[in-house]
DORO-404706 format. One line per 2 residues: number of its first residue (from 1); their letters; for each residue x, y, z of C-alpha. Coordinates in steps of 0.25 Angstrom, whole numbers, padded with zeros to 4 digits. Layout:
// residues N
NUM	a	X:Y:Z  ...;
This chain:
// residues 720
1	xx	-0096:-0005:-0111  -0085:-0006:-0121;
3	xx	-0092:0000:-0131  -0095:0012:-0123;
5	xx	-0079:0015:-0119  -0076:0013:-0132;
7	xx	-0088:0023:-0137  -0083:0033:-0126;
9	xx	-0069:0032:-0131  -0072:0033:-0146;
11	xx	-0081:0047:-0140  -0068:0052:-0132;
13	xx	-0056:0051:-0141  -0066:0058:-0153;
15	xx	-0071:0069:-0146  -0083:0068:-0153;
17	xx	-0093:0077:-0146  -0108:0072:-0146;
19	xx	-0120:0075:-0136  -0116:0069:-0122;
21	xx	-0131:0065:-0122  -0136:0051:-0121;
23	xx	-0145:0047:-0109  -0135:0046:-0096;
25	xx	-0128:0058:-0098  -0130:0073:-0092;
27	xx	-0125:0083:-0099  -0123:0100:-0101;
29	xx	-0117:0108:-0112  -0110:0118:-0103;
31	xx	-0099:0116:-0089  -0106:0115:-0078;
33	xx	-0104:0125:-0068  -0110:0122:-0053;
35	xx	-0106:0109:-0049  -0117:0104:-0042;
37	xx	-0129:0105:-0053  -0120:0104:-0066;
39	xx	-0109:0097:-0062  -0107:0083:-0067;
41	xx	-0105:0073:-0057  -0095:0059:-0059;
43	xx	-0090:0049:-0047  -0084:0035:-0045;
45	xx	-0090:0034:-0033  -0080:0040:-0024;
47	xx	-0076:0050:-0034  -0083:0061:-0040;
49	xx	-0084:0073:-0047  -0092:0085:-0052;
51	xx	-0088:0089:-0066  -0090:0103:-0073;
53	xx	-0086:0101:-0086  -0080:0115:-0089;
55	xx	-0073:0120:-0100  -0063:0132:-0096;
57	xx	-0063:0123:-0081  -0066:0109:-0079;
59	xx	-0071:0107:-0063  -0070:0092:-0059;
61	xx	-0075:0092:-0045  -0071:0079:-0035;
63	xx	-0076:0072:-0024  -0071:0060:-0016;
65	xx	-0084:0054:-0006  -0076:0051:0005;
67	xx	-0071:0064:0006  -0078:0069:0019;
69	xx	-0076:0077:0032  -0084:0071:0046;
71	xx	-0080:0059:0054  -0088:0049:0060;
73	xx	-0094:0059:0069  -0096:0073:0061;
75	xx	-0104:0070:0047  -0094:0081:0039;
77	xx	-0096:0082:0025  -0092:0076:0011;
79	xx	-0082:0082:0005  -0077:0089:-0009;
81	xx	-0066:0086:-0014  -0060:0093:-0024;
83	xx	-0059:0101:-0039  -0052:0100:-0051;
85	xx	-0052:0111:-0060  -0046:0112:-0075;
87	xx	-0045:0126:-0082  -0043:0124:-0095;
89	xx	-0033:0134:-0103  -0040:0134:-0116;
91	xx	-0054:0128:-0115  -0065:0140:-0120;
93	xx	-0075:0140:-0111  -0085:0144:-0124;
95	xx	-0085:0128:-0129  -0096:0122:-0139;
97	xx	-0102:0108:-0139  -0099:0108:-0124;
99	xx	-0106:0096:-0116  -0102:0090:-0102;
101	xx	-0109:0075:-0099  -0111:0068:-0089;
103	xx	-0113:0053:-0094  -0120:0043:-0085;
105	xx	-0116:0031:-0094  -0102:0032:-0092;
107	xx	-0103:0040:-0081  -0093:0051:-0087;
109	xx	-0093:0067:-0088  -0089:0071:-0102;
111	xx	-0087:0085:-0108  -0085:0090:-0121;
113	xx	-0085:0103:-0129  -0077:0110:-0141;
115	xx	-0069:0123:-0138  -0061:0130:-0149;
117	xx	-0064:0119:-0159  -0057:0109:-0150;
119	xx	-0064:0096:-0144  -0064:0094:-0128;
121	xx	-0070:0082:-0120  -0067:0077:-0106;
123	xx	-0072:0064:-0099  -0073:0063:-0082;
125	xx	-0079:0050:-0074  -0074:0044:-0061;
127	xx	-0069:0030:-0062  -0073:0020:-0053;
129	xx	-0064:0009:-0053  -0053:0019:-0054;
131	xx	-0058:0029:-0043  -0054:0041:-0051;
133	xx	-0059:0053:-0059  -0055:0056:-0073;
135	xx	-0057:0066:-0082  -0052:0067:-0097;
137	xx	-0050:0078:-0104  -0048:0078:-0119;
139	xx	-0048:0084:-0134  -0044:0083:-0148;
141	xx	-0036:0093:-0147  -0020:0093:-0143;
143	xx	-0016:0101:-0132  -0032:0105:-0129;
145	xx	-0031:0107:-0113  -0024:0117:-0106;
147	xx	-0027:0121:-0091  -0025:0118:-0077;
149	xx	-0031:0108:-0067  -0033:0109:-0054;
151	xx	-0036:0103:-0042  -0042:0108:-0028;
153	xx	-0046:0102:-0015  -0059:0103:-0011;
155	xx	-0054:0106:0002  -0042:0116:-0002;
157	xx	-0030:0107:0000  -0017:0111:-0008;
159	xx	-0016:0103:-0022  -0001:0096:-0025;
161	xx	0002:0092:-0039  0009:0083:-0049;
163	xx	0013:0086:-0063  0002:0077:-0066;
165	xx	-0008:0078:-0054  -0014:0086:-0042;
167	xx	-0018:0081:-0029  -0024:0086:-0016;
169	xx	-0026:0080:-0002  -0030:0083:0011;
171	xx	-0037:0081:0025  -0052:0082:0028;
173	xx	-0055:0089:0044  -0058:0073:0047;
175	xx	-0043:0069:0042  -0051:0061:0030;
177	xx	-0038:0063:0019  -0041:0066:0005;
179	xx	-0034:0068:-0009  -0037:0069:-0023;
181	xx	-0028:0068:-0036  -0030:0073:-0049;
183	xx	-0020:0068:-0059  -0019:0072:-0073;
185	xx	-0016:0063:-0087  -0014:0072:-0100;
187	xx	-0011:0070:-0115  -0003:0081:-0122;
189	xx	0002:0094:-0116  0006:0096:-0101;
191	xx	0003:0097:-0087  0009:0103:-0076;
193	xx	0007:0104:-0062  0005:0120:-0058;
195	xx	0009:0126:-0047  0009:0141:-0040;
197	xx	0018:0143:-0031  0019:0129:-0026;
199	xx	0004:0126:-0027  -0002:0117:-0036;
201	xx	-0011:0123:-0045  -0015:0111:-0053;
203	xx	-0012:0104:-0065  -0009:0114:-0079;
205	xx	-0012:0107:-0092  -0006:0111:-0106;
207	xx	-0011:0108:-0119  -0013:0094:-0115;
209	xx	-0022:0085:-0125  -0030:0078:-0116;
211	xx	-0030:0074:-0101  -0036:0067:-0089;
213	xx	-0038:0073:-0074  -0038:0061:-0064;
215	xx	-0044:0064:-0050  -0042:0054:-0037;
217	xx	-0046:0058:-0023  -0049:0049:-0010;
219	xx	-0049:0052:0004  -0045:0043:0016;
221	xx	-0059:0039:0018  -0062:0025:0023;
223	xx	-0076:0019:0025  -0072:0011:0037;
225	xx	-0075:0017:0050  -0063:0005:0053;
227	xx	-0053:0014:0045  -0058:0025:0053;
229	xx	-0064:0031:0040  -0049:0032:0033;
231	xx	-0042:0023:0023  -0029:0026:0013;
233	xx	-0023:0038:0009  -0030:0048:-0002;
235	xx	-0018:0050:-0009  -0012:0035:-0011;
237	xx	-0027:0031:-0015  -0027:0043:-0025;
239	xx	-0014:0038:-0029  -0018:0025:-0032;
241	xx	-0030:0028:-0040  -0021:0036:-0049;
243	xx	-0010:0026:-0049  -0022:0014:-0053;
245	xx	-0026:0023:-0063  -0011:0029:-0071;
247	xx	-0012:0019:-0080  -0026:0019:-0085;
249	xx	-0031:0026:-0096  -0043:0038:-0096;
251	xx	-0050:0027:-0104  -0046:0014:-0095;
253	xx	-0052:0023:-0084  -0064:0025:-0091;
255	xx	-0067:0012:-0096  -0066:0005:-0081;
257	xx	-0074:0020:-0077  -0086:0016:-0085;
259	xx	-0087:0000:-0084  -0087:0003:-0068;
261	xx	-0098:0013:-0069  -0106:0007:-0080;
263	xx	-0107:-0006:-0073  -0115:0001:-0062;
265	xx	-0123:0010:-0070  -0127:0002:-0082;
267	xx	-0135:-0007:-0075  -0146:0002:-0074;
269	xx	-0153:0009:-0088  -0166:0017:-0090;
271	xx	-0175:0023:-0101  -0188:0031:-0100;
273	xx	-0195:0035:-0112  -0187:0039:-0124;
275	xx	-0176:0050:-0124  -0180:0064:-0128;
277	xx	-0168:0067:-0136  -0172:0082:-0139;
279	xx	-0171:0084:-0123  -0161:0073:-0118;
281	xx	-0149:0079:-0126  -0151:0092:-0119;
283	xx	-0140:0095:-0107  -0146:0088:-0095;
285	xx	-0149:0101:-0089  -0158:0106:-0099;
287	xx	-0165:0091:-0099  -0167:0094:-0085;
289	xx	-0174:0107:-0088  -0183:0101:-0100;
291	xx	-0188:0090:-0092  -0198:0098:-0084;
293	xx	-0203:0099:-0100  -0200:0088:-0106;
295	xx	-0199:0075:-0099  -0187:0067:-0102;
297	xx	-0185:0054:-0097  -0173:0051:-0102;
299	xx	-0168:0063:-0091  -0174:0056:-0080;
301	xx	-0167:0041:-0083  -0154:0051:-0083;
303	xx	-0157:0054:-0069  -0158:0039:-0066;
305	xx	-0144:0038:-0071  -0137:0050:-0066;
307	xx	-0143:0044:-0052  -0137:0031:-0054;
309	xx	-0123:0038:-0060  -0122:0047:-0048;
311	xx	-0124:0035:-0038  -0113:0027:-0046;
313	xx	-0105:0040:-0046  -0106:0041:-0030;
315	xx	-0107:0027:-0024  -0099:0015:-0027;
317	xx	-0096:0003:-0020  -0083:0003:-0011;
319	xx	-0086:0020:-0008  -0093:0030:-0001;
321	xx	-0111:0033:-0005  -0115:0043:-0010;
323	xx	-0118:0055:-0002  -0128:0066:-0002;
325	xx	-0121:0071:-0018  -0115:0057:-0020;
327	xx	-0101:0061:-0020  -0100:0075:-0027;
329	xx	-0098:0088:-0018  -0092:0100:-0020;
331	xx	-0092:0104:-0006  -0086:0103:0007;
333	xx	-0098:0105:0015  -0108:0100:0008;
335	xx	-0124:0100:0008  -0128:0090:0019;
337	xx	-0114:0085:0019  -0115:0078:0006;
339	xx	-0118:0066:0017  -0123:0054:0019;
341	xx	-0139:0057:0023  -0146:0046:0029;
343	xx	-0158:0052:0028  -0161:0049:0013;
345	xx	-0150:0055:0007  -0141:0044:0005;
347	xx	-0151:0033:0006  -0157:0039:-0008;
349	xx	-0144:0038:-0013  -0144:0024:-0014;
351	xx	-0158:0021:-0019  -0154:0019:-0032;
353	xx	-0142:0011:-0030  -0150:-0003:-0030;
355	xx	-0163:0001:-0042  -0153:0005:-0050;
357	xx	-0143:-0004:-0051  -0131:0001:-0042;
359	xx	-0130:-0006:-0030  -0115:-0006:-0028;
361	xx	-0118:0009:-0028  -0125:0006:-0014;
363	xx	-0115:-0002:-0009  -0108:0014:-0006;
365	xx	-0120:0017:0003  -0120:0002:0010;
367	xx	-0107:0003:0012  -0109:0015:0020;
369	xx	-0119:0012:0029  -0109:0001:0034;
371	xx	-0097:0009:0037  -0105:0018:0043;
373	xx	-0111:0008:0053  -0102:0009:0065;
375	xx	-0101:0024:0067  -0115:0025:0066;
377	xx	-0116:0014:0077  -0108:0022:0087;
379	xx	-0116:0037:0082  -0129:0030:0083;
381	xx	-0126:0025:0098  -0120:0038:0103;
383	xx	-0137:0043:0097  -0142:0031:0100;
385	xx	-0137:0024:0112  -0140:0008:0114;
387	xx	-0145:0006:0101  -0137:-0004:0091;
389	xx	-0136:-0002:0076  -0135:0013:0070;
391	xx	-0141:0024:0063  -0136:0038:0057;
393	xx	-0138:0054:0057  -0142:0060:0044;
395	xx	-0131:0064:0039  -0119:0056:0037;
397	xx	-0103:0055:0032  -0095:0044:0029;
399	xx	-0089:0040:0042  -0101:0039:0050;
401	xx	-0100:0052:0054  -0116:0059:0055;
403	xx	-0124:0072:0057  -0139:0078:0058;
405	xx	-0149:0074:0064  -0149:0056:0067;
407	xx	-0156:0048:0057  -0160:0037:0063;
409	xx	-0167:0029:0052  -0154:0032:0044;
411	xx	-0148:0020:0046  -0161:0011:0043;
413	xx	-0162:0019:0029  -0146:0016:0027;
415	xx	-0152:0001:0029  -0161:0001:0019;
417	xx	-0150:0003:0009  -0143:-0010:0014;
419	xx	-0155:-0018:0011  -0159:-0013:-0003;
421	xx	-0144:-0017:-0007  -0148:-0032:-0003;
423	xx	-0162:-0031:-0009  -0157:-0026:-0021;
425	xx	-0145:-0036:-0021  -0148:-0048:-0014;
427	xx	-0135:-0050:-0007  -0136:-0059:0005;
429	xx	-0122:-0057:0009  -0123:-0043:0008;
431	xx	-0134:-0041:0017  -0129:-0051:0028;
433	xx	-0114:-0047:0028  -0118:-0032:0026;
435	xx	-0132:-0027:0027  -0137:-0034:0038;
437	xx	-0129:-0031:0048  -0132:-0015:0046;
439	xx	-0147:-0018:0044  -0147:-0024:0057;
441	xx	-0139:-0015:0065  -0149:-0003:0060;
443	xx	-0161:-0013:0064  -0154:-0013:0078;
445	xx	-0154:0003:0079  -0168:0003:0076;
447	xx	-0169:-0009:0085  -0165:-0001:0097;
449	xx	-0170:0013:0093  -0185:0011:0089;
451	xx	-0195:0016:0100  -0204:0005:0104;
453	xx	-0218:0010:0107  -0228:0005:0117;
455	xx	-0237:0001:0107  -0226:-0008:0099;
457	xx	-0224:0002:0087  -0208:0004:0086;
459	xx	-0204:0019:0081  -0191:0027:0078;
461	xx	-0189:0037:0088  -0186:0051:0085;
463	xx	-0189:0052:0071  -0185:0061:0061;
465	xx	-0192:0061:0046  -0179:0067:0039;
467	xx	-0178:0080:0037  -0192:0084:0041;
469	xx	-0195:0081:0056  -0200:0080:0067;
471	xx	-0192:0070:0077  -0202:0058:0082;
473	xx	-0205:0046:0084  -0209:0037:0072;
475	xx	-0204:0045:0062  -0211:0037:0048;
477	xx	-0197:0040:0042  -0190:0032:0051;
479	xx	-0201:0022:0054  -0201:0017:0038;
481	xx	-0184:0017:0037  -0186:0007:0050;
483	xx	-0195:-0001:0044  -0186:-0003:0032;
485	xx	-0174:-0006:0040  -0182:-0017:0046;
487	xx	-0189:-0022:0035  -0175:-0025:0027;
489	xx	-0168:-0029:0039  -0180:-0040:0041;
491	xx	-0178:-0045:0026  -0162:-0044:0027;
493	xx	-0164:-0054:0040  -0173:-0063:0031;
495	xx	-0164:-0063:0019  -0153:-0067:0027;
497	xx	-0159:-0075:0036  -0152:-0072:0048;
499	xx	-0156:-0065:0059  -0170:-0068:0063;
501	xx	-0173:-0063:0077  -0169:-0049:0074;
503	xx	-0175:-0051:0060  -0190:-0052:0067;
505	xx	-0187:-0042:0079  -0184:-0031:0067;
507	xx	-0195:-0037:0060  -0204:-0034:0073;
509	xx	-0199:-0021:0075  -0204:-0017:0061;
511	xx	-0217:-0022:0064  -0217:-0013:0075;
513	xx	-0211:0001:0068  -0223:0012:0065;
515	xx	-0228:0011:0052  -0229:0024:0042;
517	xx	-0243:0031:0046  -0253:0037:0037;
519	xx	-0257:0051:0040  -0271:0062:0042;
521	xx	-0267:0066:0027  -0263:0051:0021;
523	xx	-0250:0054:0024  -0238:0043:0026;
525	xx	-0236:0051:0039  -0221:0054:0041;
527	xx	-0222:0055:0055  -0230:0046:0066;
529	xx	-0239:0060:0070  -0246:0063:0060;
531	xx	-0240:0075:0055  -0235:0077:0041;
533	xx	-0240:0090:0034  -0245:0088:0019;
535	xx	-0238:0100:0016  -0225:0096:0020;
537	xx	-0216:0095:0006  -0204:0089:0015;
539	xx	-0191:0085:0005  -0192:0072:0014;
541	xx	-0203:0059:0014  -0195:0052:0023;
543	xx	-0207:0047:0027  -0210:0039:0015;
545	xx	-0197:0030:0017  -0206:0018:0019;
547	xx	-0212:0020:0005  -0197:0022:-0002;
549	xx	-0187:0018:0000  -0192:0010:0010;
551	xx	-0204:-0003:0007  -0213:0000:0019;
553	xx	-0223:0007:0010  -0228:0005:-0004;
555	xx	-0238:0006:-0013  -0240:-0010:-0015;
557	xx	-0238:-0015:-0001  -0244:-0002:0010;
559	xx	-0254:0006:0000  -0258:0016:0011;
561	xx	-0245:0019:0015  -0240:0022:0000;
563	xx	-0252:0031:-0002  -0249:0038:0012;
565	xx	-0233:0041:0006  -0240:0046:-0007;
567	xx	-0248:0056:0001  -0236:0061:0008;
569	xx	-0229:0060:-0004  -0237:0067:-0012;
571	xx	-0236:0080:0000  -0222:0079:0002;
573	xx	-0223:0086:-0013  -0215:0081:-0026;
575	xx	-0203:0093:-0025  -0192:0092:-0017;
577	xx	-0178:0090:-0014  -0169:0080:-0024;
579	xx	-0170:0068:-0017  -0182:0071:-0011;
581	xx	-0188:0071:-0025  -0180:0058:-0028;
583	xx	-0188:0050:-0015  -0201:0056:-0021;
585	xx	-0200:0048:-0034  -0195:0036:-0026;
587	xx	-0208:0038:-0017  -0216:0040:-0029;
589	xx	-0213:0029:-0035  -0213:0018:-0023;
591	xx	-0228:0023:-0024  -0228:0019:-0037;
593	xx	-0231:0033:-0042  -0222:0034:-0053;
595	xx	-0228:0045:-0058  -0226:0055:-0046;
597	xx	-0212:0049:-0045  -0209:0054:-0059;
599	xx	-0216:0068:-0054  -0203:0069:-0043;
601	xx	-0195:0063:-0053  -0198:0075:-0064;
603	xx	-0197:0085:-0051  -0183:0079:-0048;
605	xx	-0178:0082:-0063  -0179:0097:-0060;
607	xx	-0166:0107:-0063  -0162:0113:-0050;
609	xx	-0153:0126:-0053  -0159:0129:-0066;
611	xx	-0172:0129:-0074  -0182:0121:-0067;
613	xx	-0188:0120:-0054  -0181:0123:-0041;
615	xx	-0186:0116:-0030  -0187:0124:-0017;
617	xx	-0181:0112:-0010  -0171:0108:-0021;
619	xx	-0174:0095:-0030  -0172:0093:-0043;
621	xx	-0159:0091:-0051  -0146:0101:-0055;
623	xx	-0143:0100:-0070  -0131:0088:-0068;
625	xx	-0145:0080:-0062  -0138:0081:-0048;
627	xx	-0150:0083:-0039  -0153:0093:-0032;
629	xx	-0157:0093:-0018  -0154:0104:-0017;
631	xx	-0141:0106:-0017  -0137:0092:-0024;
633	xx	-0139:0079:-0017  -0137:0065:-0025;
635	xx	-0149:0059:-0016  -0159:0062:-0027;
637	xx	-0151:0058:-0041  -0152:0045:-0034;
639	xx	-0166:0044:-0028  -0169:0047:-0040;
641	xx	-0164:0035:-0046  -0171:0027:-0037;
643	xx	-0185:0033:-0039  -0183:0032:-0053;
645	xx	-0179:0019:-0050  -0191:0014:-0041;
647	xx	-0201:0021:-0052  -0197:0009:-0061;
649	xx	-0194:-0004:-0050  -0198:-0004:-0037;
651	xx	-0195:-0017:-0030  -0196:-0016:-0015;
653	xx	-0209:-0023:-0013  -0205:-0035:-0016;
655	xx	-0206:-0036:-0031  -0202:-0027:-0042;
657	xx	-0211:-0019:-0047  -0209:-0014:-0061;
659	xx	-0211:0001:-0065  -0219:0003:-0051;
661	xx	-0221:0019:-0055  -0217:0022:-0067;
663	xx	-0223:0035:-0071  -0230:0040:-0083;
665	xx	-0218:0048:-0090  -0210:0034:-0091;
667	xx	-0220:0025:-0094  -0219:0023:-0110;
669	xx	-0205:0017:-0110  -0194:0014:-0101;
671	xx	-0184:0004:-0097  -0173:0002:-0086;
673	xx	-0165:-0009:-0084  -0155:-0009:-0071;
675	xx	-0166:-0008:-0060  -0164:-0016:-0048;
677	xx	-0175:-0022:-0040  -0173:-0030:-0025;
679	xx	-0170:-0043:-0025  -0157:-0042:-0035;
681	xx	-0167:-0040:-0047  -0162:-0031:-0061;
683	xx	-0173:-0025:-0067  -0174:-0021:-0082;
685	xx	-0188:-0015:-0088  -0195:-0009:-0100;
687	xx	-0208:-0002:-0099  -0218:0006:-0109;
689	xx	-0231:0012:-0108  -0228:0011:-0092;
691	xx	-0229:-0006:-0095  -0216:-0015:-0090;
693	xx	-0213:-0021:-0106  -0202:-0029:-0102;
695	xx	-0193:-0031:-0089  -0182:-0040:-0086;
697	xx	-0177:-0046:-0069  -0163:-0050:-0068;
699	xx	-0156:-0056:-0056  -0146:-0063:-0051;
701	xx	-0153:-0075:-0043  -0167:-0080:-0050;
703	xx	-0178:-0076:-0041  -0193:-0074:-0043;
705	xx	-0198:-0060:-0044  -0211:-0051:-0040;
707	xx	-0213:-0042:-0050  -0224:-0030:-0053;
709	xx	-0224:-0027:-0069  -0235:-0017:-0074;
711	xx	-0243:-0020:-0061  -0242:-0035:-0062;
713	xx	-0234:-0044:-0051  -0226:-0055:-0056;
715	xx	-0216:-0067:-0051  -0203:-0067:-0061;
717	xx	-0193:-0075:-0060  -0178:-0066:-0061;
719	xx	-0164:-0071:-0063  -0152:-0067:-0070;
C-alpha cells in the first residue's frame, strides 16, 4: 500500500504522461459529452458523482442518496442534486495526448493532455472516511489556470458565496432540508467571489498554479422511522466535514481515500487467459467494438471489476443501498423513480456482495429492510387485514413510502438476502439479534395469507409473475420465493436452536406448498395452468427463481426439473434487457452450462449508442460500461458479477463445487482469488486446459469441507 502512494505521488508531482492503461482502468482519448453512456462515475457511498473531463469546461455533476421527494405514503423519487461547472479562460479546446481514466485500482478519475506546450493533469475521487469529494487540478506551469467556477442547485435555489466557497440549500416539497458546499484551496494567483448585481455568480480564478475544488452536501435524512425520518441540520454537518478536513493535505486525503477503498476491493483478483496487448491499450469504447471480433478476456474481468467498484462506490455500511443507478442521477424525475424495486431490481443488486468479497457492502441493503419494517407493518394491514408480519409494493423509497402494483412475495425475496449474509458469514449473533426476527415475522405473513386447499396443497393467492401476468392462484414465481423463505427460516431455527414448534409448523407448511410443474412442451411451467407460449421472449423468467437464486431446483439434486428450466430457458431467447441478460448467465450457469452463460455474457458486452447491436428491448452496455437497460440501470453491472461469479464456485448445495461451468473461451488458464463460498469459506484457484491445477480453503474456524474438483467429491479439512 505504501508503495503504491508513493508510486502515485512520484507520477503526480512529475507530470509524466504515459498510457493510463493497465488492466482496472477505463479509459477515452477525448471529454465525454452525454452524461449517461460516457460519463465517468465515482462515489463514497453517499456521495457521487459523474465526471466529463472537459477541456474549455470541466462538468462534475453530484448526488447525495438520501436526497428524496415521497414520505411514508407517496413513493416520490430520488433526487439530483446539483452541478459544478469550470470555464476555463485559456485552455484550447484543440489539446494533444489528451486521455481521461477511470482507474479501478485506486478508484480515481484522472485526465491529462498538453495545450500550447504546457502540461495539464487533474485527479477526483470521493473519500470515505472523510465523506468528501476532491478534485485536483494542476501544471508545471506558473499561473496555468484561469476561469470561473460555478455552482447550481439541481432544484434552482439561489447560490450565496465566500471569498473562498459557494453554497446552496434548500427544502424538498416533503420539508426533507438539504445543502451542499463547494470550497476551493489554490496555489498562486487569486480567487474572488463574483457577483451581478448582488447575485452570486461563482467563484473567478486568476492565474493560479494549481488548485483544489472541495464538495460536501447532506440532507436531514434519518433512517429511523423513530426520528420521523429526520436528523441534524445539512449545513452544520457540511460544516463539520469541511472543518475535519482544513487541515489535511490533498495527499493525507488521498492516502486515507485509497487504504479505505482498497481494503474492500483488493480482496478479490482475476485473470482469464493472457492479455491482448494490441487490443487492451485501445480506449474502452473501441475495446467494446472489437470484442464482437476478437475476443478479449481481459475486457471481461474489467467488467468483473467495474461491478465490484460501482457497488463499493454506491453502498457502504452506516448508508443508504444502492438504487435502480446506484447513487448517480441527473434527474428529478427519473426512470422508475431510480427506486427501490422489489421485484428483482434491488435484489440483484446485492448478489455479488457475498461471491465477491464485499459483504459490508450488504450491510446497506440489510440495514434497509429493517428500518423499513414497521411502516410496511401498518401499509400491509391497511392490504391485508388480520395478517401479522409484512410485505411491500413494487416499488419503494426510502421512508416506507410505496407504489404500483403489491408485491407480495417481495418481502420473502428481501429475506433471502438476510440469510445469504449468515450463510456467507456464520454469525450466530447476527442471525438471532438481527435476522431472525424479520425472517420470522415474513414467515408469519405467509403464515396467515397462504390459501389452504381442500386437497392439503397450500398456494399464494392472487399471483402475479412479475411483469408479465396474468393474476391467479399459484403463481410458480411466488410458489419458489415461499419456499426459500421457508426453507432458510427452518435452517436459521436449527442453527440457533430455538424456536422448535414454529420451526416444524413452517417446515410443514413447506411440505404442503405447490411444487414447480413441468409442461405439454417440457416446460418449467410458469403458471399452474398450463399456459406458457414457446414463443414468448419475455425480458422476465421469474419463474426460474427456484433454480437461481433460489436452491429448490438444480442440475445435482431435481435433474427433471433443471432440464424443464432449460427448456424454458432456452425459449425465452438469449437477447434481452441489461439485467435480464445478467439473470441469463446466472441461470446458465446454476445448470452448469457454462458455455451458454458465456453466450449471454459476450451478448451483454454490446455497444448501446454506437457501432454494434442495438437491442429492440435495450441490453448491452454504453461505452463508460454502465449498462444499458435501456435507459441505464446498475441492476445488470452487478448481476453480472454474480453470474461470472457463479461460472467459477458455486456453493449452495451443500459443497463447493469448483469451476461448476466454466466455458470453452476461459478454459486454458485462469485464476481468482477472493471468492467467497457459504459456510465462511475464502476460495483462491488456478486452472489450465479447463483442469483445477492448484486451489487453496481458508477460514476462520477449522471445519471439514465437501468439495467437487474436476468432477471428483472430496472431504478437506479448511482453517486459517
Amino acid at each position: 500500500m505504501k508503495n503504491i502512494i508513493i508510486l502515485f505521488s512520484c507520477f503526480w508531482n512529475s507530470l509524466v504522461f504515459a498510457q493510463p492503461f493497465n488492466e482496472l482502468t477505463l479509459w477515452d482519448d477525448k471529454p465525454a459529452q452525454e452524461w449517461m453512456t460516457q460519463y465517468y462515475p465515482i462515489g463514497n457511498g453517499r456521495l457521487g458523482a459523474m465526471l466529463s473531463g472537459g477541456v474549455t469546461q470541466d462538468h462534475i455533476q453530484f448526488n447525495e442518496n438520501s436526497l428524496w421527494t415521497g414520505d411514508e405514503q407517496e413513493t416520490g423519487a430520488y433526487q439530483a442534486f446539483g452541478d459544478v461547472f469550470i470555464d476555463f479562460e485559456n485552455q484550447s479546446a484543440k489539446v494533444q495526448e489528451y486521455s481521461r481514466s477511470l482507474n479501478l485500482q485506486e478508484a480515481s478519475h484522472n485526465v491529462t493532455y498538453k495545450s500550447d506546450g504546457r502540461i495539464f493533469q487533474r485527479r477526483g475521487f470521493a473519500n470515505h472516511p472523510d465523506n468528501v469529494l476532491v478534485f485536483t487540478y494542476n501544471s508545471k506551469m506558473k499561473g496555468a489556470y484561469s476561469g470561473l467556477i460555478r455552482l447550481t442547485d439541481a432544484h434552482g435555489t439561489a447560490i450565496s458565496g465566500d471569498p473562498d466557497a459557494l453554497h446552496f440549500g434548500g427544502k424538498l416539497e416533503n420539508n426533507l432540508r438539504y445543502g451542499a458546499t463547494l470550497k476551493i484551496k489554490h496555489v498562486g494567483g487569486t480567487v474572488t467571489l463574483k457577483k451581478d448585481k448582488n447575485k452570486t455568480v461563482g467563484l473567478e480564478f486568476k492565474n493560479v498554479d494549481s488548485f483544489t475544488l472541495y464538495i460536501v452536501a447532506s440532507t436531514d435524512y434519518s433512517p429511523l422511522r423513530s426520528n420521523r425520518w429526520r436528523a441534524g441540520d445539512p449545513v452544520a454537518k457540511n460544516q463539520q466535514v469541511l472543518d475535519n478536513i482544513d487541515t489535511k493535505s490533498d495527499a493525507a486525503l488521498f492516502k486515507s481515500h485509497i487504504a479505505d477503498y482498497q481494503s474492500l476491493f483488493n480482496r478479490f483478483s482475476l485473470s482469464i487467459g493472457k492479455a491482448n496487448r494490441g487490443n487492451d491499450l485501445k480506449t474502452t469504447r473501441q475495446r467494446i467494438i472489437d470484442y464482437k471480433k476478437v475476443v478479449t478476456p481481459s475486457l471481461e474481468a474489467l467488467m468483473v471489476q467495474y461491478g465490484r467498484y460501482l457497488l463499493i462506490s454506491s453502498s457502504r455500511k452506516g448508508g443508504l443501498p444502492a438504487n435502480l443507478q446506484g447513487l448517480w442521477n441527473n434527474s428529478n424525475t427519473p426512470p422508475w423513480r431510480s427506486d427501490y424495486h422489489s421485484n428483482i431490481n434491488v435484489q440483484m443488486n446485492y448478489w455479488p456482495a457475498e461471491v465477491s468479497n464485499l459483504a459490508e457492502c450488504h450491510v446497506p441493503y440489510l440495514d434497509y429492510i429493517h428500518s423499513m419494517r414497521e411502516v410496511k407493518k401498518q401499509n400491509t394491514q391497511m392490504q391485508f387485514p388480520g395478517v401479522r408480519g409484512w410485505t411491500v409494493r413494487t416499488e419503494n423509497n426510502i421512508f416506507g413510502g410505496e407504489s404500483f402494483s403489491w408485491n407480495t412475495p417481495g418481502s420473502a425475496w428481501y429475506a433471502q438476502a438476510l440469510w445469504e449474509h449468515y450463510a456467507f458469514n456464520q454469525n450466530k449473533d447476527y442471525l438471532k439479534n438481527f435476522a431472525y426476527p424479520i425472517l420470522k415475522e415474513i414467515c408469519e405473513f405467509w403464515d396467515d395469507h397462504l390459501k389452504r386447499r381442500d386437497d392439503g396443497t397450500v398456494v399464494a393467492p392472487n399471483g402475479w409473475s412479475p411483469e408479465h401476468g396474468p393474476t391467479e392462484d399459484g403463481v410458480s414465481h411466488d410458489q419458489q420465493i415461499i419456499y426459500d423463505l421457508f426453507t432458510n427460516y427452518v435452517e436459521a431455527c436449527d442453527s440457533l436452536q430455538i424456536d422448535p414448534d414454529y420451526r416444524n409448523h413452517i417446515a410443514t407448511l413447506k411440505g404442503q406448498l405447490l411444487k414447480p410443474k413441468i409442461g405439454k412442451w417440457g416446460q418449467l411451467q410458469e403458471w399452474e395452468t398450463d399456459r406458457d407460449d414457446p414463443e414468448d421472449k419475455h425480458r422476465h423468467v421469474s419463474h426460474l427463481f427456484a433454480l437461481h437464486p433460489g436452491r429448490q431446483i438444480s442440475v445435482n439434486n431435481t435433474p427433471e426439473l433443471a432440464e424443464a428450466a432449460r427448456v424454458s430457458l432456452t425459449a425465452r431467447g438469449d437477447e434481452s434487457t441489461g439485467w435480464s441478460m445478467a439473470w441469463k448467465m446466472n441461470f446458465w450457469a446454476r445448470l452448469q452450462d457454462g458455455n451458454h452463460a458465456y453466450t449471454i455474457l459476450r451478448n451483454f458486452i454490446t455497444l448501446v449508442g454506437g457501432e454494434g447491436v442495438d437491442y429492440d428491448e435495450g441490453g448491452g452496455i454504453y461505452e463508460n460500461l454502465l449498462c444499458a437497460h435501456p435507459p441505464f440501470q446498475i441492476d445488470g453491472n452487478l448481476g453480472y458479477v454474480a453470474g461470472v461469479v457463479e461460472m467459477l464456485v458455486q456453493s449452495q448445495e451443500g459443497f463447493i463445487d469448483l469451476l461448476p461451468a466454466v466455458p470453452d473461451q476461459w478454459k486454458a488458464e485462469g485464476q481468482v482469488s477472493g471468492l467467497r463460498a457459504r459456510g465462511d469459506i475464502n476460495v483462491d484457484m488456478k486452472w489450465k486446459d479447463g483442469k483445477v491445477v492448484s486451489y487453496k480453503l481458508t477460514s476462520p474456524v477449522k471445519k471439514n469441507v465437501k468439495i467437487k474438483v474436476n468432477g471428483d467429491f472430496k472431504d478437506v479439512v479448511v482453517q486459517r
